[in-house]
Structures are given as C-alpha cells and as structure tokens.
C-alpha positions as CSV (number, residue, x, y, z in Angstrom):
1,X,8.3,48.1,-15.0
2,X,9.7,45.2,-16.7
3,X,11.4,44.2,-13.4
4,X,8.5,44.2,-11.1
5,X,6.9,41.7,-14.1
6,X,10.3,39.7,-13.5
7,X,9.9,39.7,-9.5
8,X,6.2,38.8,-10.1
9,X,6.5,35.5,-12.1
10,X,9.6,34.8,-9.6
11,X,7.1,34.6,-7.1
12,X,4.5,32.9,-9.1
13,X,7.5,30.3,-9.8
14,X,8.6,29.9,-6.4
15,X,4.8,29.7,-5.6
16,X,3.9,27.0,-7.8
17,X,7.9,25.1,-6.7
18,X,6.0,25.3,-2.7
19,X,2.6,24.0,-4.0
20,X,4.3,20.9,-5.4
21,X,6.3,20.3,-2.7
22,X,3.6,20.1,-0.3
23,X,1.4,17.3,-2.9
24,X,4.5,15.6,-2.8
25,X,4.6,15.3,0.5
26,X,1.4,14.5,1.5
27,X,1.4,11.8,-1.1
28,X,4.6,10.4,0.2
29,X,2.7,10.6,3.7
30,X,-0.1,8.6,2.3
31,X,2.7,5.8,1.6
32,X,3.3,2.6,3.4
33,X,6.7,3.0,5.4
34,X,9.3,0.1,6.6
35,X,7.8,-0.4,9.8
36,X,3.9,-0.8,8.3
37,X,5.5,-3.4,5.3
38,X,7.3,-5.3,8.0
39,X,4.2,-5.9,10.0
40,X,1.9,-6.8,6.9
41,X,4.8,-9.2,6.0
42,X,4.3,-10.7,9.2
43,X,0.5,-10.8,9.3
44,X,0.1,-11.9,5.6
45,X,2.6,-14.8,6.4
46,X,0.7,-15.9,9.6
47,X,-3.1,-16.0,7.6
48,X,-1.0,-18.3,4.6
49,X,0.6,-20.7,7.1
50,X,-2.9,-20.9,8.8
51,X,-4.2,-21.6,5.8
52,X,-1.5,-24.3,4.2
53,X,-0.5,-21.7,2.0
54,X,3.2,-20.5,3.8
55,X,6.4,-21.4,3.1
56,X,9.7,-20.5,4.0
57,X,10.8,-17.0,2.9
58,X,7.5,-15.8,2.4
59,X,7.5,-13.2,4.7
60,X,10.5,-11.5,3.5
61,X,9.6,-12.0,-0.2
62,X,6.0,-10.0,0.9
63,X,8.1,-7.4,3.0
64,X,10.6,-6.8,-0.3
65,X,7.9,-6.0,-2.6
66,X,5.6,-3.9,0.0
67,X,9.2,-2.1,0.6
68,X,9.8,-1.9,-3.5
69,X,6.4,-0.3,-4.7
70,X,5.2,1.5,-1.3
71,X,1.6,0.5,-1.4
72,X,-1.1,2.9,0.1
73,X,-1.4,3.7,3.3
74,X,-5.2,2.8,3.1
75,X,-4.4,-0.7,1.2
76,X,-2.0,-1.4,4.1
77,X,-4.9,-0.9,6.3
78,X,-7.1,-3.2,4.3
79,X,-5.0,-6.1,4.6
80,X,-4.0,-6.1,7.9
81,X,-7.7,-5.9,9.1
82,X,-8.2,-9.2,6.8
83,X,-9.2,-11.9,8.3
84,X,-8.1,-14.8,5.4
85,X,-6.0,-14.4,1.9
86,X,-9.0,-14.4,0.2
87,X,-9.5,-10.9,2.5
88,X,-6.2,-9.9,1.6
89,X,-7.0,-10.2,-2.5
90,X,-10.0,-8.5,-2.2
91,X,-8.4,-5.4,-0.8
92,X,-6.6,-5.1,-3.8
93,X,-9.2,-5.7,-6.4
C-alpha cells in the first residue's frame, strides 16, 4: 500500500516537473530572439536618424539591450510597425 502512495506522488511530481517545463517554454517562445533584436536595432536606428535623433553606435547599443532583457515578442511587434520614436515609446507605455 504504502508503495503504490510512493509511485503515485512520483507521478504527480514528475507531472507537475512536465507542466512547468512546457510554461517555460512557451514563455521563452513568446521571447524576442537575436534575429528579431537585430532587426528592431536596425529599424529603431533608421526612424532616429530620420528624425535627427541617431548617432553612431546606436544601433548596436539598441540591439545589446533588446539581446540583454529579451523583450516580448508582441512589444517587438509594436515597434517595428512604428512609424516615428514617439511610436516606438508608446509601445512600451
């Protein structure tokens, strides 16, 4: 008896183990990856120099920091649609 109780919270373990796996994946899925920071890099870099606002080095600096805290997939999206900087803040407020 008592080892049928130990195979069943096993299994509940190993259950719950799967469970969090998979929500860790699909928020990791929901991340923004190299190639989508690269591109917003670029595009950011293009609206600021449009707009007086780039300088040298920009680009990278935006790609690091997209690269160092992984923004949303959804926020990536945001930004890259925008039109101006003033676009590009407003995604994020």
């Amino acid at each position: 008896m008592l080892r049928r109780g130990q195979e069943r919270a096993k299994s509940a373990r190993a259950s719950w183990w799967l469970v969090g796996l998979g929500v860790g994946l699909s928020l990791a899925a929901c991340r923004a990856e190299e190639a989508d920071c690269e591109a917003l890099a670029t595009h950011i870099a293009k609206l600021a120099e449009a707009e007086g606002k780039g300088g040298p080095g920009s680009a990278l600096a935006i790609e690091g920091d997209c690269k160092q805290l992984r923004p949303t997939r959804k926020l990536v999206e945001c930004m890259q649609a925008a039109q101006s900087l003033a676009e590009v803040e407003a995604c994020g407020a």
